[in-house]
N, C-alpha and C positions, 0 to 999 in steps of 0.2 A: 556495433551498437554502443550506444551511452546511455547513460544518466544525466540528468539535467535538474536541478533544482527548481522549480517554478519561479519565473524571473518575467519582467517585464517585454524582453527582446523578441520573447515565444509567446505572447499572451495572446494574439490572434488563434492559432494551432491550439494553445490551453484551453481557450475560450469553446473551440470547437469541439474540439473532446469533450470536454465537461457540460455543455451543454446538450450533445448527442446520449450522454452516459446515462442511461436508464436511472430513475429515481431510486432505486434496491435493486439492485442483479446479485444473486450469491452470496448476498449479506453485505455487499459492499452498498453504504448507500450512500445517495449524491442528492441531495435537495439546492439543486443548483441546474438540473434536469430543464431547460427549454430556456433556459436567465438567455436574455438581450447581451448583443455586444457590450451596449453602454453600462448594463447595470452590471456585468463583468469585470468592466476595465476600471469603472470607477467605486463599485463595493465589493465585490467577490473578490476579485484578484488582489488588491490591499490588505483583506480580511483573512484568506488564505494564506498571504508572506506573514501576516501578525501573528498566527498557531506557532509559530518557531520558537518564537521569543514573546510568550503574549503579555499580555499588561490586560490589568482590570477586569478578569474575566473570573464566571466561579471556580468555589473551590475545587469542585468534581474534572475543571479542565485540565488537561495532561497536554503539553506541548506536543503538536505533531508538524512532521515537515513535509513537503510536498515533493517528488520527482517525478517524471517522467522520462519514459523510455522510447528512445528516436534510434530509429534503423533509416539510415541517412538525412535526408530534409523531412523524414515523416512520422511523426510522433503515432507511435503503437500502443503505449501503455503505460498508467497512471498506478503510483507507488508511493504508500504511504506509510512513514514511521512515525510510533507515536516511543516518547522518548522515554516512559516508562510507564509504570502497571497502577492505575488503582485495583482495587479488592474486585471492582465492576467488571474490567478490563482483563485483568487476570482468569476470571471465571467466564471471558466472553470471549469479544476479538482478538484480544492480542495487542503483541507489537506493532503489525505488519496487515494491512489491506491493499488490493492490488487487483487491477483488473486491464483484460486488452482487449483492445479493439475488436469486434465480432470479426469482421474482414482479414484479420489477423492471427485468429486462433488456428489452434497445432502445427505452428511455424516453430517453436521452440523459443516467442518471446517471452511467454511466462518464466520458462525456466532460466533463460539471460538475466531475463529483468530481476527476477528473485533473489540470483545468486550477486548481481551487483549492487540493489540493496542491503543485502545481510553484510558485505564488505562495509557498508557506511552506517548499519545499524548496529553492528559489533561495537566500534565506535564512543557509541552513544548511549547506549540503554545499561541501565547496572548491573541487571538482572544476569543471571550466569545462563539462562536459556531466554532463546527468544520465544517467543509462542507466537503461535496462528491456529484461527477456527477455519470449518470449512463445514459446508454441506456432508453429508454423506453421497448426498447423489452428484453431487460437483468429482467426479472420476479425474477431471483433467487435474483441476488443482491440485487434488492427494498428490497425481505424479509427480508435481511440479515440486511438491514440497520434499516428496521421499527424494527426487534428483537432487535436491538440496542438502540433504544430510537429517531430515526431518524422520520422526518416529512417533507415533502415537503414545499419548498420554492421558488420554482419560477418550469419551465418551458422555453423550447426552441422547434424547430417541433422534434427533433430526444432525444433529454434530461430531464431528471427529475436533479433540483438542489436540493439534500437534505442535510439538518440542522442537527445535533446534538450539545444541550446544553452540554457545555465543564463540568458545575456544574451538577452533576447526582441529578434527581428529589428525594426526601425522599422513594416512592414509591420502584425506582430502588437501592438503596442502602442495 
């Protein structure tokens, strides 16, 4: 399995994901849910590679980066790091959204994909923990995060806030 930054060479396979990808599934939301080839290849996917490194956008934007997770030629799952916290961010999503393929689920790509994200979010975010939200009734993703070195941190009636230390414990190394 990899990672792959969202790039031109995949934008077919991207296209199709992202356009399959439910508008909100588990908090993850996609308003790109049903978009055309064309309006993919020539707004959406531009628009997408811009989050990295954006220019002219408000002040509330946090630069986010796009990967995807391929288990061979077939793209399973879309992985998202936002490169650090506003006040909004911190008390919501997180660093990290991520979601797989329905056709894919409890193969163990969540937790692949999770743990080779946090490799490239380590990286990148300043914060000394990463965070992630999650459902309470989303059961699969707790595991995926607690298989990750994740531990609860707060609570909301519909949310679990979980923590991952950005420094990997001696144990996990």
């Amino acid at each position: 399995m990899e990672l792959r930054k969202i790039n031109l060479r995949d934008a077919a396979a991207q296209w199709e994901y992202t356009s399959c990808l439910p508008a909100d599934e588990n908090g993850l939301t996609n308003p790109y849910h049903g978009v055309s080839w064309e309006e993919y290849r020539d707004q959406v996917l531009p628009a997408l590679m811009s989050h990295e490194h954006p220019v002219n956008m408000p002040d509330w934007f946090v630069p986010e980066s796009y990967y995807y997770l391929w288990d061979g030629d077939r793209l399973v799952g879309e992985f998202r790091i936002r490169h650090y916290l506003t006040e909004t961010l911190r008390n919501g999503a997180g660093h990290i959204g991520y979601s797989i393929r329905r056709d894919a689920r409890g193969r163990g790509y969540g937790t692949e994909g999770l743990r080779l994200t946090l490799e490239i979010a380590r990286a990148i975010i300043p914060e000394d923990e990463i965070y992630l939200r999650v459902y309470k009734t989303n059961l699969a993703s707790q595991k995926v995060m607690l298989k990750n070195g994740a531990f609860l941190a707060g609570q909301d009636e519909e949310h679990y806030f979980m923590r991952i230390p950005k420094e990997k414990r001696a144990a996990e190394r």
